[in-house]
C-alpha positions in Angstrom: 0.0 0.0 0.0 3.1 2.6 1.0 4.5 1.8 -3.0 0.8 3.1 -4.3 0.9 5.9 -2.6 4.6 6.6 -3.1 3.7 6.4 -6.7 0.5 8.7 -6.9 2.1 10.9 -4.9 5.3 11.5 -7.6 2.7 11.3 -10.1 1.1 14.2 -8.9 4.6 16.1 -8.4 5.3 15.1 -11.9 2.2 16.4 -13.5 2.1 19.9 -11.1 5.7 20.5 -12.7 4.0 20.2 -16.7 0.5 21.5 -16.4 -0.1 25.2 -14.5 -2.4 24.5 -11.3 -5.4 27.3 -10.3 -5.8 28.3 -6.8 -9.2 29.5 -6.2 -9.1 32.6 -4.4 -13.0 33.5 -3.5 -16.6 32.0 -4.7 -19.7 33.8 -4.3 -22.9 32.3 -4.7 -26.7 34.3 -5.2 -29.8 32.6 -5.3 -27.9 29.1 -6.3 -28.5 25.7 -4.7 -30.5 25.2 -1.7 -29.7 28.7 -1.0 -32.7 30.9 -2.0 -32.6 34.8 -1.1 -29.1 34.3 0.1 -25.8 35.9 -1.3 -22.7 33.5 0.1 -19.0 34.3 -0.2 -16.2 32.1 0.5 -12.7 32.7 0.7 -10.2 30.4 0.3 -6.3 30.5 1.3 -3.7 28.0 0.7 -3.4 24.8 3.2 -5.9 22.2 3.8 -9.8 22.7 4.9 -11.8 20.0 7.1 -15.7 21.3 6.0 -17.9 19.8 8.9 -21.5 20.0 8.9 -24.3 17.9 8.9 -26.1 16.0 6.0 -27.7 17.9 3.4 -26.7 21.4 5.2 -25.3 22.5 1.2 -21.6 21.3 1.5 -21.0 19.4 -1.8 -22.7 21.9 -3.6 -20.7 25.0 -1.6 -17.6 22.9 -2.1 -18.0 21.3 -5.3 -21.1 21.5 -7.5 -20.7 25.1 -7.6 -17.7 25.6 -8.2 -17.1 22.8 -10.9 -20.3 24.9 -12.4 -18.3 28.0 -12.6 -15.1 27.0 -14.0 -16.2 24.6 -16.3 -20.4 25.2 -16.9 -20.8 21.6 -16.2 -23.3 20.2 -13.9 -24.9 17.3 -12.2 -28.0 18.4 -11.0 -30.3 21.7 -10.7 -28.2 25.0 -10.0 -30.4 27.6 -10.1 -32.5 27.9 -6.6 -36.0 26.1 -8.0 -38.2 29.5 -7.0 -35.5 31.7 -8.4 -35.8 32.7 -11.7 -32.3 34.4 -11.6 -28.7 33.8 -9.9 -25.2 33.9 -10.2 -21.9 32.0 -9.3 -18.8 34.3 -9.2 -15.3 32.8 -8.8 -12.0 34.1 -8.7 -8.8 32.3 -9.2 -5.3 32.4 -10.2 -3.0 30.3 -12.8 0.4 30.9 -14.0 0.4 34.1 -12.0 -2.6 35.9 -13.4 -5.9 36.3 -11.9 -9.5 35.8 -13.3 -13.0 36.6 -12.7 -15.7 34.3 -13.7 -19.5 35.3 -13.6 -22.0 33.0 -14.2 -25.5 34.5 -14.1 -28.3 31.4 -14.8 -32.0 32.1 -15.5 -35.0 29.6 -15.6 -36.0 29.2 -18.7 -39.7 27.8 -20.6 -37.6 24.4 -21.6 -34.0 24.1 -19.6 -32.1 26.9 -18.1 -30.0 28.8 -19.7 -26.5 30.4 -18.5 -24.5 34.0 -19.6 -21.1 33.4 -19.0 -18.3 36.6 -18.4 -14.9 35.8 -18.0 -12.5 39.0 -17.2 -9.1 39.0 -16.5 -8.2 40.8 -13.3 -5.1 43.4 -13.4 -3.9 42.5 -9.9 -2.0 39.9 -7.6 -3.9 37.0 -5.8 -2.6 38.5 -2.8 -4.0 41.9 -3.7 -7.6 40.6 -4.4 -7.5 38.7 -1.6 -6.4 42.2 0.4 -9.4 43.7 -1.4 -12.0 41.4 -0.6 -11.5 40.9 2.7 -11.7 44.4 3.8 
């Protein structure tokens, strides 16, 4: 078992070397998910998170669903808040040194929602934005 995880461990190292990694730097969410009426920000610095609440409190969407929404407008289930007929996912993150803003704003629509996507790229540092946002 210690030679597997030697192994996925050095691939890992090998692969972060070749391909450019993104750190997210902040999600906000608006009238997404189970969260209806409700504008939520997170902000994320480097290091490791341990996310503890209970069962069906919005974690795997917060953490995951979301976030996999926003960077790559794919999806597993419902986004959009069922009585909301608008809301948006906003992320920012950082690769190779540069900084992006994502904006995702969803609407209900007669058939399937649809989704106006903006993608901007942001003329400061991670830690800058992070200094921003946080004040």
């Amino acid at each position: 078992m210690k030679e597997r995880s030697v192994f996925v461990c050095c691939t890992y190292s090998y692969f972060s070397n070749i391909l450019p990694m993104l750190d997210l730097i902040a999600v906000s969410y608006w009238n997404i998910g189970p969260f209806r009426d409700k504008k939520i920000s997170l902000f994320f610095e480097k290091g490791k998170y341990l996310i503890k609440a209970p069962i069906g409190s919005g974690k795997s969407f917060l953490f995951f669903d979301g976030i996999t929404y926003g960077l790559y407008k794919s999806n597993s289930r419902n986004l959009l808040n069922i009585p909301s007929k608008i809301g948006t996912i906003k992320l920012i993150f950082e690769v190779d040194g540069q900084v992006f803003l994502v904006i995702r704003t969803l609407k209900h629509g007669k058939s399937k929602d649809s989704c106006a996507s903006q993608l901007f790229q942001i003329a400061l540092t991670s830690e800058e934005v992070t200094e921003k946002l946080c004040v």
